[in-house]
C-alpha positions in Angstrom: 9.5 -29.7 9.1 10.5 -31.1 11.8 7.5 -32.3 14.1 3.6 -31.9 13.1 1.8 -30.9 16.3 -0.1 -27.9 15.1 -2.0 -26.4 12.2 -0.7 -23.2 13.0 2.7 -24.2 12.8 2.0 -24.7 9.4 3.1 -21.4 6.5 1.5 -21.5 3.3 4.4 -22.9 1.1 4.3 -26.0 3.4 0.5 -26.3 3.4 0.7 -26.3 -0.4 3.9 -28.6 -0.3 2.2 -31.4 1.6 -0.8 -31.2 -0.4 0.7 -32.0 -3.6 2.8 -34.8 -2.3 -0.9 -36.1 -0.9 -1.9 -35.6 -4.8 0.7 -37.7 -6.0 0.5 -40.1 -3.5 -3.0 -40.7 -4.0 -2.5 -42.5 -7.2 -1.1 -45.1 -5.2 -4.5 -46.1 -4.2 -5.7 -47.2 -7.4 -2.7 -49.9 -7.8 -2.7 -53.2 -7.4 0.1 -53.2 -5.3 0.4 -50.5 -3.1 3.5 -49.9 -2.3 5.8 -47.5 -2.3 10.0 -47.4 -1.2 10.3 -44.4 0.1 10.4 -45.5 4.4 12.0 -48.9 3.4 13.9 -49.8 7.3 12.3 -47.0 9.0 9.8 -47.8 12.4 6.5 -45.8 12.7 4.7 -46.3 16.2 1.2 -45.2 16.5 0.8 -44.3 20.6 -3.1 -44.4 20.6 -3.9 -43.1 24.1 -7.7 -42.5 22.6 -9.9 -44.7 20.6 -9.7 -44.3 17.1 -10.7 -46.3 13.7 -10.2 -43.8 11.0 -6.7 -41.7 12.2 -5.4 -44.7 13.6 -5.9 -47.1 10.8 -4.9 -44.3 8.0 -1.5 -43.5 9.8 -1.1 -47.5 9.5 -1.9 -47.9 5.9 0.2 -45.0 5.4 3.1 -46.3 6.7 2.5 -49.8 5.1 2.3 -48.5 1.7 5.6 -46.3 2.2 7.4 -49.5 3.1 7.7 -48.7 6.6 7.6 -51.2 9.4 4.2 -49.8 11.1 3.8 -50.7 15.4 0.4 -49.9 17.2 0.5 -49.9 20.7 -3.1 -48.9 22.5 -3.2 -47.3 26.3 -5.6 -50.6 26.9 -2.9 -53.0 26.1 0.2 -51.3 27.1 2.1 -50.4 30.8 -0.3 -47.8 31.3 -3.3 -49.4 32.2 -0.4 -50.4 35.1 -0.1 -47.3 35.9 2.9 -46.0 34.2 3.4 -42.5 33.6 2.8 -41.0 30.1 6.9 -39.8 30.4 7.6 -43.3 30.6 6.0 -45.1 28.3 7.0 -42.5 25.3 10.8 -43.0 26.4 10.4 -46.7 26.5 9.5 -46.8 23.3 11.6 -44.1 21.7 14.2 -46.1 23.3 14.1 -49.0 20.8 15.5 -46.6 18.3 11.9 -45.8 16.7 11.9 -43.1 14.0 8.9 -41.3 14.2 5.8 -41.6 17.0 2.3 -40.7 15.6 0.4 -39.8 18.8 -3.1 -39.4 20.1 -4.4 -38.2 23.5 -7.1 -37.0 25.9 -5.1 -34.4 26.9 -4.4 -31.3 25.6 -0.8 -30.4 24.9 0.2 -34.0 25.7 1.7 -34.3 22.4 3.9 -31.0 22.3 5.1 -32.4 25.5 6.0 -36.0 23.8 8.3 -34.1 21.5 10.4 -32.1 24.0 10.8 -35.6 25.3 12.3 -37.7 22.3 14.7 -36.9 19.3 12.7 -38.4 16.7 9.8 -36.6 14.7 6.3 -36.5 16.3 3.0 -36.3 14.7 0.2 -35.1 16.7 -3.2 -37.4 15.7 -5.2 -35.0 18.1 -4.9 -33.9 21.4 -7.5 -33.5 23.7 -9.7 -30.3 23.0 -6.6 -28.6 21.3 -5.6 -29.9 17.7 -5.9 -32.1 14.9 -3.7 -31.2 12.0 -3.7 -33.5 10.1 -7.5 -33.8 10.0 -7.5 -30.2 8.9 -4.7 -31.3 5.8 -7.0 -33.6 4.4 -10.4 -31.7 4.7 -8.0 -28.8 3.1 -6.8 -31.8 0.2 -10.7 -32.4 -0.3 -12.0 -29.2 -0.2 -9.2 -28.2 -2.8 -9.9 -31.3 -5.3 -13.8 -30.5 -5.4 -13.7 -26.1 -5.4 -10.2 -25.7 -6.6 -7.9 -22.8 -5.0 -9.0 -22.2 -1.5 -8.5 -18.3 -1.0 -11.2 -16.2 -0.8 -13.8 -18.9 0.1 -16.1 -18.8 2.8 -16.2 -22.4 4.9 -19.0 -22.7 7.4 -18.1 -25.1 10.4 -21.4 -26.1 12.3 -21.4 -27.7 15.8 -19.8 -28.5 19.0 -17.0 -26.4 18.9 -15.9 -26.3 22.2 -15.4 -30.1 22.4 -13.6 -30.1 19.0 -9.9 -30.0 18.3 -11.0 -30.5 15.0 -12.4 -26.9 14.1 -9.6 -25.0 15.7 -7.1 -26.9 13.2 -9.4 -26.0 10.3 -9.8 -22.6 11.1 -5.6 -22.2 11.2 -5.4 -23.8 8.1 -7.9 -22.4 6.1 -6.9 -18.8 7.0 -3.6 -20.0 5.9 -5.0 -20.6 2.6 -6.6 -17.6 2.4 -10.1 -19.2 3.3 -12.7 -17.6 5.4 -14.3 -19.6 8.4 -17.5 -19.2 10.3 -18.1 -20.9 13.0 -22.0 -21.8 13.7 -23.0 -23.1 17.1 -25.1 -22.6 19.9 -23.5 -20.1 22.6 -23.0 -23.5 25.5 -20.7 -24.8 22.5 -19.0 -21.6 21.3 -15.4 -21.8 23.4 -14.2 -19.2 25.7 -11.7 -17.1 23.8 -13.3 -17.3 20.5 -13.1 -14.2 19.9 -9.3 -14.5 19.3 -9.7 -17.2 16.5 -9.0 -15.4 13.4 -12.7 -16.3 12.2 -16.4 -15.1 12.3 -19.1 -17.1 14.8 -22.4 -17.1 14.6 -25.3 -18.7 16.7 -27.7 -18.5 13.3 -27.4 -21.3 11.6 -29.9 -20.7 9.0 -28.7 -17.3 8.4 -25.4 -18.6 7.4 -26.0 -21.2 5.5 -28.5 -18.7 3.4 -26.2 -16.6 2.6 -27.5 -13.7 5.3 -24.6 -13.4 8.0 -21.1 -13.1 6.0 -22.5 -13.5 2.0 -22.7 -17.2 0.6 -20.7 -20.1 1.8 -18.7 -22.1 -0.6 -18.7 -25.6 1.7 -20.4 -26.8 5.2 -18.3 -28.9 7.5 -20.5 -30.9 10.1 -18.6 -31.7 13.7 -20.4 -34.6 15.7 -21.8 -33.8 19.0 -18.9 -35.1 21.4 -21.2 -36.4 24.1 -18.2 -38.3 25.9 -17.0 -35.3 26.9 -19.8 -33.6 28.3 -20.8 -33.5 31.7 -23.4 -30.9 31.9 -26.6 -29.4 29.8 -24.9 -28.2 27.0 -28.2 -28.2 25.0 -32.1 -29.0 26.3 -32.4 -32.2 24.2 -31.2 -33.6 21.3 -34.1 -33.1 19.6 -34.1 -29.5 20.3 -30.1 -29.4 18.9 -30.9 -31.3 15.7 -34.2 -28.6 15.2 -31.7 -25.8 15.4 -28.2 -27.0 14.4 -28.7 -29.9 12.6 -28.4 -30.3 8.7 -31.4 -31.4 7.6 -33.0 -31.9 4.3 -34.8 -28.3 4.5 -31.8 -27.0 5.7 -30.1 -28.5 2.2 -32.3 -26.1 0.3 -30.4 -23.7 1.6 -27.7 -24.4 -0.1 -26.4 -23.9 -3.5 -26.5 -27.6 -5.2 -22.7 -27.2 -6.1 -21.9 -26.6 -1.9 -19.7 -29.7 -0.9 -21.0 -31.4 2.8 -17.8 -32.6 4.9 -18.3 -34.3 8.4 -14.8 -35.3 10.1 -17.2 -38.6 11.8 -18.1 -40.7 13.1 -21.1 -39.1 12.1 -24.3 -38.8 14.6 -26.9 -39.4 12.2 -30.0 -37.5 13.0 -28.3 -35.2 15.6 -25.7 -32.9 13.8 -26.7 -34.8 10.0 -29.3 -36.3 8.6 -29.0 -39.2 6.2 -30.4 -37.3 3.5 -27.3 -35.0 4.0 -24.8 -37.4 4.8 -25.8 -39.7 1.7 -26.3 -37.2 -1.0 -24.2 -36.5 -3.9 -23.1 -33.4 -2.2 -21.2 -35.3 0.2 -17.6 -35.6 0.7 -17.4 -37.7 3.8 -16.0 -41.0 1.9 -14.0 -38.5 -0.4 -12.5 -37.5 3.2 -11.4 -40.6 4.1 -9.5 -41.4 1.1 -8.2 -38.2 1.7 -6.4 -39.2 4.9 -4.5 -41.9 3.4 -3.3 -39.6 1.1 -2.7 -36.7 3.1 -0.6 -38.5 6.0 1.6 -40.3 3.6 2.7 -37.4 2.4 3.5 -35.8 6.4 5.0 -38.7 6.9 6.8 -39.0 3.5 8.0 -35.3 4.0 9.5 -35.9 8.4 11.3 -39.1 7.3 12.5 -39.3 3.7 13.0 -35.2 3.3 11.0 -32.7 1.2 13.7 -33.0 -2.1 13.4 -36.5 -2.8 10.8 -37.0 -5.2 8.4 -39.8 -4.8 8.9 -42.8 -6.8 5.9 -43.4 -8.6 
């Protein structure tokens, strides 16, 4: 593996690869110290070109704790808000002799072009609309620690899919795994060119979280509302979107009590989830987070230090 920029890039061995490495690594989290050698004298810069608290700040604990030297540099504090290019400021920094750029930005397919730019590995920490691997890695790692192996269940993802780079990632994945997706919104949030996802859709939510469009469903994953990104009427009021898409606590009922809740956040409480759903015992969003740690130790453990050297645990 060279570079992480897509989901889809992705075959099952690696999927499978990465997630046990996550599994091992995880254990580091219980220690005391927390700290692994594995990146000793190796540079990780995070290019945040977005805001971010929970990719940016898990890419930089996962660095720390495999030993490598860990930089952030924001779009707010850096040449750009000079007005230097994108091009630029990526060879600028590849330039110091960096080995590996974790990289998020507004625009979609900004990070595939950062890697036909620079030698060194790039890991794409979302892109505009387009992609979020490694988001969909460690909803994959959760999902797999609560309902085991992953093929043949049925995952329903619920809200704004058009905004979310998020639910394309997932539904690569999982079909990768051998999951099945549905994707639930209302038809201002369903993409153009949906229909060549290799998933279902659906505009009922209630039907398919009762089990009456595609059989049951195994987990639900949440997406927030992206409201920074719209600029029309993509819905008649919030009120009106939390009424029809919105998990709520009759909308639980629906759902088999062993049916694991998973929300990428931040989390709009009382929009796409209620707090009765977000804080119940069927919810993996802490689980999630955890998760991430984990999950982008082990991409970064498997660009820099190679997939044969085992971890040193």
């Amino acid at each position: 593996m060279r570079n992480l920029l897509s989901a889809g890039d992705l075959d099952r061995d690696e999927v499978l690869a990465i997630l046990d490495t996550a599994q091992r690594m995880h254990a580091v989290q219980t220690r005391v110290v927390k700290k692994l050698p594995p990146l000793r004298g190796r540079t990780i810069v995070n290019l945040f070109f977005e805001d971010s608290t929970r990719t940016r700040s898990s890419f930089e604990i996962a660095g720390k704790w495999l030993s490598a030297d860990v930089i952030n540099v924001s779009a707010k504090g850096s040449s750009v808000s000079k007005g230097e290019s994108l091009r630029d400021t990526v060879l600028t920094v590849a330039a110091m002799g960096v080995d590996a750029l974790v990289v998020r930005h507004n625009a979609s397919g900004a990070v595939a072009r950062v890697a036909q730019w620079v030698d060194c590995p790039v890991v794409n920490a979302g892109d505009g609309t387009h992609e979020h691997p490694t988001q969909a890695l460690l909803d994959a790692y959760t999902l797999r620690s609560r309902l085991g192996e992953l093929a043949g269940r049925h995952v329903a993802v619920v809200g704004d899919i058009t905004h979310s780079r998020v639910a394309r990632s997932n539904v690569l994945l999982l079909r990768t795994l051998g999951a099945r997706v549905t994707l639930v919104a209302p038809p201002t949030l369903m993409p153009s060119g949906v229909s060549s996802w290799p998933c279902d859709t659906s505009w009922d939510l209630d039907a398919v979280l009762s089990g009456k469009a595609g059989g049951d469903v195994d987990a639900v994953m949440m997406l927030r509302v992206q409201r920074e990104r719209m600029s029309g009427g993509y819905f008649p009021s919030e009120h009106e979107y939390a009424a029809t898409y919105g998990l709520s606590p009759a909308r639980l009922d629906l759902l088999g009590d062993d049916v694991p809740i998973l929300h990428p956040g931040p989390m709009n409480r009382g929009l796409e989830i209620s707090s009765a759903a977000a804080d119940s015992s069927r919810s993996l969003v802490l689980e999630q987070v955890q998760a991430g740690v984990s999950v982008r130790m082990a991409v970064l453990f498997r660009l820099l230090a190679g997939s044969a050297e085992e971890v040193a645990m």
